[in-house]
C-alpha positions in Angstrom: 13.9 1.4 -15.6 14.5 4.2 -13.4 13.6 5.5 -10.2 10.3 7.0 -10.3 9.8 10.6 -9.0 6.0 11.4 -9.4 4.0 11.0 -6.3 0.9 8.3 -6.5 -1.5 10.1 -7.6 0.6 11.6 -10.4 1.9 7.6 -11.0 -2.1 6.4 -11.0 -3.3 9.4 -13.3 -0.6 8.3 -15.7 -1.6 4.6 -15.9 -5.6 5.3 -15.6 -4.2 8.0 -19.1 -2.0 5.3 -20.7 -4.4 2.3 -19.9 -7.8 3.6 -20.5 -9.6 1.0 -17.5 -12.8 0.2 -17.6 -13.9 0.3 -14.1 -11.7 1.9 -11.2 -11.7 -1.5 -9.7 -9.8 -2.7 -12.4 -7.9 0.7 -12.1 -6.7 -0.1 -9.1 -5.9 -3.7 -9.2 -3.7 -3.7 -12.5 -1.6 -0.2 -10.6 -1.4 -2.1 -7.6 0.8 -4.7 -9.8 1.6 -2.4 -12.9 1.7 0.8 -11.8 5.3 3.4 -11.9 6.5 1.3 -14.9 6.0 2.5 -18.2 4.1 -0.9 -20.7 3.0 -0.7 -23.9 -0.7 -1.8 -23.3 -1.8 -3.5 -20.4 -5.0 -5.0 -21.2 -6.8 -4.1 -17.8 -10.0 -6.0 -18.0 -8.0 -9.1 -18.3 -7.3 -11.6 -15.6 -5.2 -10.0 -13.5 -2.5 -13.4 -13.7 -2.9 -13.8 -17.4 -1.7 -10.2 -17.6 1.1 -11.1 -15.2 2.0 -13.7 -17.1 2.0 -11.8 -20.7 3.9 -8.8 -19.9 6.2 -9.8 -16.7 6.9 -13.8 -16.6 7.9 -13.8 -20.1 10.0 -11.1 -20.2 11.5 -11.8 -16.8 15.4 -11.8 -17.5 14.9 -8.3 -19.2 12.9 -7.2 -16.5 15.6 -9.0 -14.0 18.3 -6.6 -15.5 16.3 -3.5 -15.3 15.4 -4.2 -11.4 18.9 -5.3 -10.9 20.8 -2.0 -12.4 18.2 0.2 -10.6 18.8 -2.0 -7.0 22.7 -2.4 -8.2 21.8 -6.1 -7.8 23.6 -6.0 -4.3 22.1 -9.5 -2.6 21.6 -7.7 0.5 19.2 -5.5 -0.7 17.4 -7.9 -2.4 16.7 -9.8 0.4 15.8 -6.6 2.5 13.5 -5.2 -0.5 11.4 -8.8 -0.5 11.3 -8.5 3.4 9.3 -5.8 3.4 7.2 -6.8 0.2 6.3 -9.8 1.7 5.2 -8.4 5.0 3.9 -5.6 7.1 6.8 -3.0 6.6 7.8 -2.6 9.9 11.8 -2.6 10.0 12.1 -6.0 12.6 10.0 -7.9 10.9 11.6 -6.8 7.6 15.1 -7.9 8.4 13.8 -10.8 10.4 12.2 -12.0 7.0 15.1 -11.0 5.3 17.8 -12.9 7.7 20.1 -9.7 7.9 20.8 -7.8 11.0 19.6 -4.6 12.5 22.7 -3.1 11.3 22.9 -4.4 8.2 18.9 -4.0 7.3 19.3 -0.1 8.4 22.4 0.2 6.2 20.5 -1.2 3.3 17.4 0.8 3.8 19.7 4.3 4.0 20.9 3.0 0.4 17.3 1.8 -1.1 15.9 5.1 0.3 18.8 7.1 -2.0 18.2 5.2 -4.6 14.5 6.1 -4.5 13.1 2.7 -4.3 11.7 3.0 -0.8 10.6 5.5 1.6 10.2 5.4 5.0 7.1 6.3 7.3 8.4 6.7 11.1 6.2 5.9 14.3 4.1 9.0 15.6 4.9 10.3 19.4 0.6 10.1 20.0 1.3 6.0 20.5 0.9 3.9 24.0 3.6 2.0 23.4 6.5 5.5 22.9 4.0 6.8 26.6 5.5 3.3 28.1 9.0 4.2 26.2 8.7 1.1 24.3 10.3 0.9 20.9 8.2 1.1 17.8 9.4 0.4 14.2 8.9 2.8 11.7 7.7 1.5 8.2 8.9 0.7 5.1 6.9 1.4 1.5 8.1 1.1 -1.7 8.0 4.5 -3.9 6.2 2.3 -6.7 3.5 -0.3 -7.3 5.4 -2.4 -9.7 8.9 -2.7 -7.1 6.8 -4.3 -4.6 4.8 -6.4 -6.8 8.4 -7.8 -8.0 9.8 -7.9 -4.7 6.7 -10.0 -3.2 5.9 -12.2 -6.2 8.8 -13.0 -8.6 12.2 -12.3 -6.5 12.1 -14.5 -4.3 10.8 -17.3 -6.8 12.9 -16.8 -9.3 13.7 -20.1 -9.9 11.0 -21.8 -10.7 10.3 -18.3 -13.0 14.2 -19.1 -14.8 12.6 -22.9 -15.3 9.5 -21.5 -17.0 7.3 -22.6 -14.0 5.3 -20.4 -12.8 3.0 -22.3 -10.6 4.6 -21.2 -7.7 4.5 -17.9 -8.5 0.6 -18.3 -9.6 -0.1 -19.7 -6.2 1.2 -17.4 -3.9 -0.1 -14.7 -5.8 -3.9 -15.9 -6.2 -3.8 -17.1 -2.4 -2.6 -12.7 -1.4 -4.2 -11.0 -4.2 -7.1 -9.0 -2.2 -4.6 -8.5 0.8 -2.2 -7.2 -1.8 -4.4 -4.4 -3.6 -6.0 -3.5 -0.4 -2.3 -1.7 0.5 -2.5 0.5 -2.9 -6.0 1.0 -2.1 -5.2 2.7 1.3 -2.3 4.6 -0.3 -4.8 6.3 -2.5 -7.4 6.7 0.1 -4.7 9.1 1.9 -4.1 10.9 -1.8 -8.4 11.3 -1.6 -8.1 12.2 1.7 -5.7 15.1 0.9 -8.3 16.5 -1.6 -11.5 16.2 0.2 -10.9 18.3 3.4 -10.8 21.5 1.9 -12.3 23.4 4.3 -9.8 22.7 7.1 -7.3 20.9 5.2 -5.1 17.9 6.3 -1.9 19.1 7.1 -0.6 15.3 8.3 -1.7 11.9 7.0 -0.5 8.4 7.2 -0.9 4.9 9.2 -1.1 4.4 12.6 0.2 1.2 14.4 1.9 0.6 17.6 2.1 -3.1 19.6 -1.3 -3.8 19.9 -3.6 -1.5 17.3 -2.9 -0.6 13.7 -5.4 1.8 11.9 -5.1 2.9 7.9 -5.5 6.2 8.2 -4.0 8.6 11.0 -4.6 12.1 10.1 -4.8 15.7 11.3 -6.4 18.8 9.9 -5.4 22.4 10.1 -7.2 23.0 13.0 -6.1 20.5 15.1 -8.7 17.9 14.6 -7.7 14.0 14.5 -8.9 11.6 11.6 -8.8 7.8 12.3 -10.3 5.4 9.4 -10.3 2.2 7.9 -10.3 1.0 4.3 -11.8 -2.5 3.3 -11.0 -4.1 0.7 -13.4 -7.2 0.2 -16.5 -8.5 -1.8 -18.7 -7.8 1.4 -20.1 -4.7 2.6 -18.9 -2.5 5.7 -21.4 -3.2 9.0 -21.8 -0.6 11.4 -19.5 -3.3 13.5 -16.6 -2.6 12.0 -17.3 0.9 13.1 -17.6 -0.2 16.3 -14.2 -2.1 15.8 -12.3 1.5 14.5 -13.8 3.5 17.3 -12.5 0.1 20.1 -9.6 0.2 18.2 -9.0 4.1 18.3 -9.6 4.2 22.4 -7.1 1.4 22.7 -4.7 3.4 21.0 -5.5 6.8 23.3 -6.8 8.2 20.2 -9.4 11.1 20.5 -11.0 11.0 17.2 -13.0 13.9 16.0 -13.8 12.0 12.4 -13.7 8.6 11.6 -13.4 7.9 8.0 -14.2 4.3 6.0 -13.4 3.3 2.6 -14.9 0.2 1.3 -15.0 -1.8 -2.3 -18.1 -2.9 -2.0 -20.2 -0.3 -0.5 -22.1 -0.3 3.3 -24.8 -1.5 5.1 -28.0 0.7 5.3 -27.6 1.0 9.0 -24.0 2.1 8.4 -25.4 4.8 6.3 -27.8 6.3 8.0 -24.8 7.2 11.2 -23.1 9.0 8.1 -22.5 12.8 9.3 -19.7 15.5 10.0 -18.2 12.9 12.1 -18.7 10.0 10.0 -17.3 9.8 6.5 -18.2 6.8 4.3 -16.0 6.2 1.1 -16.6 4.0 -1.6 -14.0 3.2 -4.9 -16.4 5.5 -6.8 -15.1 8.4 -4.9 -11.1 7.9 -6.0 -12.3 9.2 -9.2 -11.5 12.2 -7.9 -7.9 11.4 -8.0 -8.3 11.6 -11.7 -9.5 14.8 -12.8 
């Protein structure tokens, strides 16, 4: 296992190649778990555990060794690299989860970050909190699907995964599975996003967050124009209130949107659709095919 240089899109084009999914729901959810690693075949209309199982829990030591000569198996980073699989990415909370100090977290990250494991996404000068000259993190991403899959789900149980017990393992990762994916699926939402604005193309994308607001896609265009969206990734469809809730959530944040953008698995409400328009942009799964041709 080596580091993986290909940008996502270039990572999910080769596993939608190799893999051959049915649907780009199922696309999407074996990447999110799979995905930067080269398999022989994962079966991708599976169940996603039953594949997790197959191809990862019983090969785990051989796995454990690739991981580990890739991370240099320092403890340290280990811990660090699970801290931010296992939460919201933000450096404090990172270390915090990871029991290391600032020092030491920031030292680990430097190394992780030349090793290509993880990148890092820093906090944008637009926020309330940097007008009030409050700190905000920056955050932490891992450069592949499958690194933060293994840092979240199998690191930090190894044990029971040593034992041959994966319960634990099964748990956790039933109870955070949607939660999980939905991170991948705003990752490529910024890819689509890159793509789509042709016209006056987007020149900056990424995540926005400060104290009190966090939004999944902060972007701007060419010509100066600010893009604020959301991405949902559940059973139900989007409401025109969770419109209302980007556009609350936008003001909050001093944001002065020009477009709002939503991506949703499941589609939207009529009354959502009929507000669609230059300044309104509804996305569905459906339109990350684009990603692929």
């Amino acid at each position: 296992m080596t580091a993986n240089n290909k940008t996502l899109t270039q990572q999910f084009q080769s596993f939608y190649a190799d893999h051959k999914p049915k649907t780009l729901e199922d696309a999407i959810e074996k990447f999110s778990i799979f995905g930067g690693v080269d398999w022989g075949n994962v079966e991708t209309d599976k169940d996603s555990f039953a594949l997790i199982e197959k191809l990862i829990l019983s090969d785990y030591r051989f796995i454990r060794n690739d991981v580990t000569e890739l991370t240099s198996g320092a403890p340290v980073y280990h811990s660090v690299l699970s801290g931010i699989a296992q939460g919201d990415g933000k450096t404090h909370s990172s270390y915090k989860r990871a029991n290391v100090a600032e020092d030491v977290g920031d030292a680990a990250v430097e190394a992780l970050i030349q090793r290509g494991i993880i990148r890092v996404e820093k906090a944008r000068n637009v926020f309330t909190s940097w007008q009030t000259n409050e700190k905000v993190d920056n955050k932490l991403f891992f450069t592949t699907p499958f690194m933060r899959f293994w840092f979240a789900f199998i690191s930090p149980l190894f044990k029971g995964i040593r034992d041959g017990d994966y319960s634990e393992v099964k748990k956790r990762f039933q109870n955070n599975e949607n939660e999980f994916v939905r991170l991948t699926f705003v990752q490529l939402a910024h890819e689509y996003l890159k793509l789509s604005f042709k016209d006056d193309k987007i020149v900056e994308i990424g995540t926005y967050w400060d104290r009190e607001t966090e939004l999944d896609v902060y972007a701007k265009t060419q010509s100066g124009k600010t893009i604020v969206g959301n991405c949902k990734y559940a059973n139900q469809k989007v409401k025109k209130s969770d419109l209302t809730r980007l556009q609350e959530a936008s003001k909050k944040a001093n944001i002065e949107a020009d477009v709002f953008v939503l991506f949703s698995k499941n589609g939207y409400t009529n009354e959502l659709k009929s507000l669609k328009g230059e300044n309104l942009k509804l996305f569905t799964i459906k339109s990350l095919k684009t990603l692929l041709e």
